[in-house]
N, C-alpha and C positions, 0 to 999 in steps of 0.2 A: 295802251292796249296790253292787257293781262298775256304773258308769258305764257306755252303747255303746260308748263310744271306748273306755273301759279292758279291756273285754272282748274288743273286735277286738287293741288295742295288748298286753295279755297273749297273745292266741292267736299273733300272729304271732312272740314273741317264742321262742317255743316252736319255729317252723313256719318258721323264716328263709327257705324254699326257695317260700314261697308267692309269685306272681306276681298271679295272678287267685283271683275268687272270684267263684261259682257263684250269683247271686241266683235263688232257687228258687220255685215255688207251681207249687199242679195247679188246674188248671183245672176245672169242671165235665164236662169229657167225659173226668175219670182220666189226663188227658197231663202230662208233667212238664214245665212251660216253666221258661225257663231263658235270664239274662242273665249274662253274662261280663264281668265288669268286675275293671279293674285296681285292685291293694288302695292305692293312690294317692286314687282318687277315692272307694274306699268309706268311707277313713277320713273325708273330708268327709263321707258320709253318715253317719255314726259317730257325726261331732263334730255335725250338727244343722246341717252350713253348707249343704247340698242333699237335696231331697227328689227320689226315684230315682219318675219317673211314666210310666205305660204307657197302650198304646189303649184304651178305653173298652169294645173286645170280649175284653180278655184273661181272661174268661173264661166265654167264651161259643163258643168254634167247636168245631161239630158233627163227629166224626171220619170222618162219611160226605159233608160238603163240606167239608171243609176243605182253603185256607184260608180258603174262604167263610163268611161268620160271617151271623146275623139278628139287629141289633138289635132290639129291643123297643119303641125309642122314638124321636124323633126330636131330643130334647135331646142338645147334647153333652154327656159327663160327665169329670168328672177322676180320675184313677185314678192309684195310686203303691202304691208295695214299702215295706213297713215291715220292715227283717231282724229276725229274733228272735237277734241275734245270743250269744245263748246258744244255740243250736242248731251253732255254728261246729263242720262236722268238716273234717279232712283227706283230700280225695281219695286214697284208699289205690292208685287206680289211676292214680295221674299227679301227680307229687309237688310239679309248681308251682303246682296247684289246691287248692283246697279250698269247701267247700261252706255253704250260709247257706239254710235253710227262714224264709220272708219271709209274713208277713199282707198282704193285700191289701185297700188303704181305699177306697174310693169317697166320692170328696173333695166337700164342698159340700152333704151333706146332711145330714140329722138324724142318724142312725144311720150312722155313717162305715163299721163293719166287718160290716153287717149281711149283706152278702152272702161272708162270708168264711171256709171250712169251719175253717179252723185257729183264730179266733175262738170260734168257734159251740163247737168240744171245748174250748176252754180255759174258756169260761162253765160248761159242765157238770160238768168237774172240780169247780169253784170248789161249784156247788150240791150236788154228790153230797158236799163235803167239809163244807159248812156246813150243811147238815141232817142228814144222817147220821153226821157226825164217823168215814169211810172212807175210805180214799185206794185205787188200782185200779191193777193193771198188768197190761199185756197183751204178747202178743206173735206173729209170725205165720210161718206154713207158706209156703214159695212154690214152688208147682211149675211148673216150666220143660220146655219140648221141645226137643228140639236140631235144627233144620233144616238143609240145605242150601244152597247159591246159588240151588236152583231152588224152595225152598218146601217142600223134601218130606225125610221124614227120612234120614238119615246113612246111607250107604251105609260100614260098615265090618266086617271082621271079626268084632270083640269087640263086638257091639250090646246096648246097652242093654236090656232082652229083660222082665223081669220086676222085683216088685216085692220090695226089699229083700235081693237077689241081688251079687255081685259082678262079675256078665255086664258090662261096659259099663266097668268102674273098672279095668281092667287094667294099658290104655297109657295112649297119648296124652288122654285123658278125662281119668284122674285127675289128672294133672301137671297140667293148665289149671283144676280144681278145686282142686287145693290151691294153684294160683297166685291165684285167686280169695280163698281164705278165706285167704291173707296178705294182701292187700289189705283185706281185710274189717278185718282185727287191726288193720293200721293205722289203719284209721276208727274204732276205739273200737267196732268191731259184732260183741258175743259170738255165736256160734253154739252154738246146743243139740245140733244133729247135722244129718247128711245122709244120704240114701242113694237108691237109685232106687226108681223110681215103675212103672209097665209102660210098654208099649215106649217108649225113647227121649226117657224123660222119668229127669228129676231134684227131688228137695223138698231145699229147704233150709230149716229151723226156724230160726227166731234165738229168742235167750233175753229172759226177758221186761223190761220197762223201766217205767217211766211213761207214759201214753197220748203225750203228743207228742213224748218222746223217740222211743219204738215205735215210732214212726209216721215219724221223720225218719229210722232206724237204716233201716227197711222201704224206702224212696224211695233212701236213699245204696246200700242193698243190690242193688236193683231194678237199679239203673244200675252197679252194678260187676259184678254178673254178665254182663248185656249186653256192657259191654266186654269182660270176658274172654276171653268167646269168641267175640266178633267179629273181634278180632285175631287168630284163626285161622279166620277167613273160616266161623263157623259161627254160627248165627242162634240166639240163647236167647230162645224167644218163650215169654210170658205168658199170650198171649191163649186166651180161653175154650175158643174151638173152633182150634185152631190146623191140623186136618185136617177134611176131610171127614166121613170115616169114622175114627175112631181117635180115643183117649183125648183128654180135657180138663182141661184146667188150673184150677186157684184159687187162690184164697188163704184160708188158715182162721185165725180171728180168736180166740187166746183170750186172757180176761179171767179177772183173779181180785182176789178184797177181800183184806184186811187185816184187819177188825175184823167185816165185814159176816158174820152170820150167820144159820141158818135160826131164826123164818119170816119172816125177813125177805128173803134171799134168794129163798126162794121167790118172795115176791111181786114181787123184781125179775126174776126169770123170766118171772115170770106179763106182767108191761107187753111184756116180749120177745116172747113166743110171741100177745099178742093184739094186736102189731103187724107181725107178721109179711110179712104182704104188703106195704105202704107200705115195708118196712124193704128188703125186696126190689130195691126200687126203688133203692133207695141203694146196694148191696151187689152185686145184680146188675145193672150198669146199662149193658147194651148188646143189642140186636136177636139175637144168638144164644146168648149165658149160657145160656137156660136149657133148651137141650139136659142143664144138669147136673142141674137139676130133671126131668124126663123119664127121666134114666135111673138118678136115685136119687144122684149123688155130691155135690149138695144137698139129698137129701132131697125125696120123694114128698109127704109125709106134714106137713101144721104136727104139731108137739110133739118129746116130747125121752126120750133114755134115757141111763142110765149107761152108758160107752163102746159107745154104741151110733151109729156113723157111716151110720147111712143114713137121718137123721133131723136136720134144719137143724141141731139143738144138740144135743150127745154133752155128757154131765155127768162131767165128771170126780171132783169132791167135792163136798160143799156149797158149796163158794167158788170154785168153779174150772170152769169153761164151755170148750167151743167151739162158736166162732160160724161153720156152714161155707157161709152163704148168700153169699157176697163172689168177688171174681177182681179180676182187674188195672186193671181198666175201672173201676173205683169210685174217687171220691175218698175214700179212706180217712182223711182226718181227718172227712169229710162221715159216712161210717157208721158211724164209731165215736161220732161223737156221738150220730147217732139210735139206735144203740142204747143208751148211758149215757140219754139222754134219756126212750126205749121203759120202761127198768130204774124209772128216776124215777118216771115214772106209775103204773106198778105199785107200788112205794112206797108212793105216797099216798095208794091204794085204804083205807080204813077197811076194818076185821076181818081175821081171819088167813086165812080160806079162799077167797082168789082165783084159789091153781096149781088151777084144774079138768083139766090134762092129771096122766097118771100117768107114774111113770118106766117106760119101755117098754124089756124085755130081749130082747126078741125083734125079728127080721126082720120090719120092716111088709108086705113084698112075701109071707111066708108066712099071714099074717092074713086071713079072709074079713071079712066088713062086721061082723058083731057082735062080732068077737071085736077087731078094732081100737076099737069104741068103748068098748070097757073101757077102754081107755089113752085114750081123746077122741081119739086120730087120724081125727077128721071131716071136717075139710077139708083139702084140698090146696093144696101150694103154686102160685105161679103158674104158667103154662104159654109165657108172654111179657111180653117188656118191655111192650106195650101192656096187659097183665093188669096186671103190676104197679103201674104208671101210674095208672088209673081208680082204684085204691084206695086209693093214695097219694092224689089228690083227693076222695075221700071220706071221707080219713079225719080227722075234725074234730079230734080228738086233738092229732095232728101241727101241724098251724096253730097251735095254741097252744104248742108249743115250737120250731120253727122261725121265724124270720123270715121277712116273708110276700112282700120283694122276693126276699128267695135262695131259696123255695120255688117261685115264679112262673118266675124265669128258671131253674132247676134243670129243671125240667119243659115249659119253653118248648124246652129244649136237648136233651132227651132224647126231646119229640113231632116235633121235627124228624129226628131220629135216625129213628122208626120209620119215618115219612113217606118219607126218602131211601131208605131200606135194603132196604125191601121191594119197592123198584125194579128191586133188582138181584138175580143171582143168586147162588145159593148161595155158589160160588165167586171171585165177585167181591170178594164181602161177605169171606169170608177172609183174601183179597188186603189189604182194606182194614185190617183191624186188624192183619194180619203186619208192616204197614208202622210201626204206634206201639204197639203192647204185643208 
C-alpha cells in the first residue's frame, strides 16, 4: 500500500502542471470550504512534517449568518484537515489545480473524527461490508438552472423550454456543455448522460462509483459546472428553490449492491422508508427544500414503487434504488451514510416480513385514502425543515448510529438555520442560498 507522500509524489508526477491543491471538506450547512495550498507545503503534509489545522467553527456556520458562526461551547478546540489523499483529482477546469477531499479531526479528544461526515460513510461501508459481505455503488442526478446577472432566468432565443427536448442545446448552451463535460473527462468523472430538465434547467447523471469516490466525483462535478458557466457570466444554481415561482432542483441518490439480495434487500428498504423523516433531515437540509415535498418531486407520500418518481424512492431492481429526498444543501457524505446506516437497521430487524409498504404502480396524487393504504402510503413526508428536525430528535434509532457530538452540532446548525430564515422573506431567503448553491 502506497505511502501519503507516495501518492501525492505518483500524482504529481503524472500532473507536472500542478501548482496548488484544493484542501477540500463540506461543512455542515452542504458549503464546499476550500484551502489553496501550494504542492510545496502539501508534500510536508504528505510526509507527516505538518499537521494543516483550521478554526474550531469550520463546521459549523449557518448559511443564513454566515460568516457568523454559534459556537456550542466555550472551550477552545483544535481542528486539522487529514487529506484522504487517495482522493487526488485534477482540476479539469484549470489545469494548475487539482483537488484533495480531506477528513476533519477535532483534535484532543476521545473520538478525534466523531464529528466528521466523510468518517462517519467510511465506518458504514466497512460494517455494511463486514456483516453483510456487499460492497455498494451509487451515483447522482444534478439538476442546475441557468440564471442571469440579476437572478432571474436567461433571456435567449433558443431557451431551455421543456424536458428532454433539444430547445435550449442548439448554440451557445451546448458549446459551454460540452466544454464542461471535457473538463469533467479530465477529472476522471464519467457521465451517464445529460439532457434538459423544464424551463431553463439542465441534469447531469454521472456514472456510478464507490460511495466516497461518488461522492468526491459529485463535489469536483458540482464545482466544474459552476465554473463553466460562470465564465460566461451565467449562474448554474443548485439550490432548491432557486425561483419564486418556477421549477426546483435536486439531486437524486442512487445506490445499488453487488451481492445483496431480496429479502434481504427488502428489509434494507424497509430501515429506509421507517426512517424516513430523521433522513429528511440530512438529505433535505435547508428552510425551503421542501417546497419539493409539497409539490411531489420528493415525493408526497413515505413509500416506494418500481419507476414510480413521485414517490421518495423509485425501485429500479431488486438491487438498485433511487434515493430522491436530497438537493445541494445536504452534506452528502453526511446522507449517504444515514442512509447505509437507515439500510443497516433494517437488516438487523429479525424475520423476513418487515417491508410493510407495497411496491406502488400507480400515481399517489390519483389515490383516495383507502385505496393508498393498500400500498401503506399512510403518512406523509415532511412539510419543513423544522418537521424534519423534531423527528430526527426523536428518533432513538439514529442516536445509536450516529455520533452523538455530530448529531447535537448537526442540529444545533440547522435549529439556527430555521430560527434566522423565517425572519426573512421569501425572497430574501432565495437571495441567500443563490449566493452558495
Amino acid at each position: 500500500m502506497l505511502s501519503d507522500e507516495d501518492k501525492l509524489e505518483k500524482f504529481l508526477q503524472k500532473n507536472e502542471s500542478t501548482k496548488y491543491i484544493r484542501l477540500q471538506w463540506i461543512d455542515f450547512s452542504g458549503i464546499l470550504r476550500t484551502r489553496f495550498v501550494p504542492v510545496a507545503r502539501c508534500l510536508q503534509i504528505a510526509r507527516g512534517n505538518e499537521v494543516y489545522h483550521l478554526q474550531q467553527v469550520c463546521m459549523i456556520v449557518p448559511v443564513s449568518t454566515a460568516p457568523r458562526c454559534f459556537p456550542t461551547g466555550n472551550e477552545i478546540e483544535i481542528w486539522a484537515l487529514r487529506p484522504d489523499w487517495s482522493s487526488l483529482r485534477v482540476c479539469g477546469f484549470r489545469s494548475s489545480h487539482a483537488s484533495v477531499m480531506c477528513f476533519v479531526e477535532h483534535r484532543g479528544v476521545e473520538e478525534t473524527y466523531n464529528k466528521c461526515p466523510r468518517m462517519l460513510l467510511s465506518r458504514a461501508l466497512e460494517e455494511l461490508d463486514r456483516l453483510w459481505g456487499t460492497k455498494v455503488k451509487i451515483g447522482f442526478e444534478i439538476e442546475i438552472m441557468l440564471l442571469d446577472q440579476n437572478s432571474q432566468p436567461l433571456n435567449q432565443l433558443d431557451r431551455l423550454n421543456s424536458y428532454q427536448t433539444t430547445n435550449g442545446l442548439r448554440g451557445r448552451t451546448l458549446d459551454m456543455v460540452e466544454g464542461i463535460l471535457d473538463d469533467l473527462t479530465k477529472s476522471s468523472i464519467n457521465i451517464h448522460h445529460f439532457h434538459t430538465e423544464t424551463h431553463d434547467q439542465i441534469e447531469f447523471a454521472l456514472s456510478p462509483e464507490s460511495p466516497l469516490e461518488a461522492i468526491d466525483s459529485l463535489v469536483l462535478a458540482q464545482e466544474t459546472i459552476r465554473t463553466g458557466f460562470i465564465r460566461d457570466n451565467i449562474k448554474a444554481t443548485m439550490t432548491p428553490k432557486p425561483l419564486l415561482d418556477g421549477p426546483t432542483n435536486g439531486v437524486h441518490l442512487h445506490m445499488s449492491f453487488d451481492r445483496l439480495g431480496p429479502p434481504l434487500t427488502d428489509k434494507f428498504l424497509a430501515g429506509i422508508l421507517n426512517h424516513m423523516l430523521s433522513l429528511c433531515a440530512f438529505g433535505m437540509a435547508n428552510f425551503d427544500g421542501y417546497s419539493r415535498t409539497a409539490g411531489g418531486a420528493a415525493g408526497v407520500w413515505i413509500g416506494f414503487g418500481t419507476e414510480n418518481r413521485d414517490l421518495p424512492v423509485r425501485k429500479i431492481s431488486e438491487q438498485h434504488w433511487e434515493i430522491r429526498m436530497m438537493d445541494s444543501t445536504s452534506n452528502p457524505y453526511l446522507f449517504s451514510a444515514a442512509v447505509l446506516l437507515a439500510g443497516l437497521s433494517g437488516l438487523s430487524e429479525k424475520g423476513d416480513g418487515v417491508l410493510a409498504w407495497k411496491d406502488c404502480h400507480l400515481f399517489p396524487d390519483s389515490l383516495d385514502e383507502g385505496e393508498r393504504a393498500k400500498y401503506q402510503l399512510n403518512n406523509r413526508m415532511p412539510s419543513s425543515l423544522l418537521e424534519a428536525l423534531e423527528a430526527l430528535k426523536a428518533d432513538a434509532s439514529v442516536k445509536t448510529w450516529i455520533p452523538e457530538d455530530l448529531l447535537n452540532a448537526y442540529i444545533s446548525v440547522k435549529e439556527k438555520e430555521v430560527e434566522m430564515f423565517q425572519k426573512m422573506t421569501d425572497d430574501q431567503r432565495r437571495l441567500r442560498f443563490l449566493e452558495y448553491f
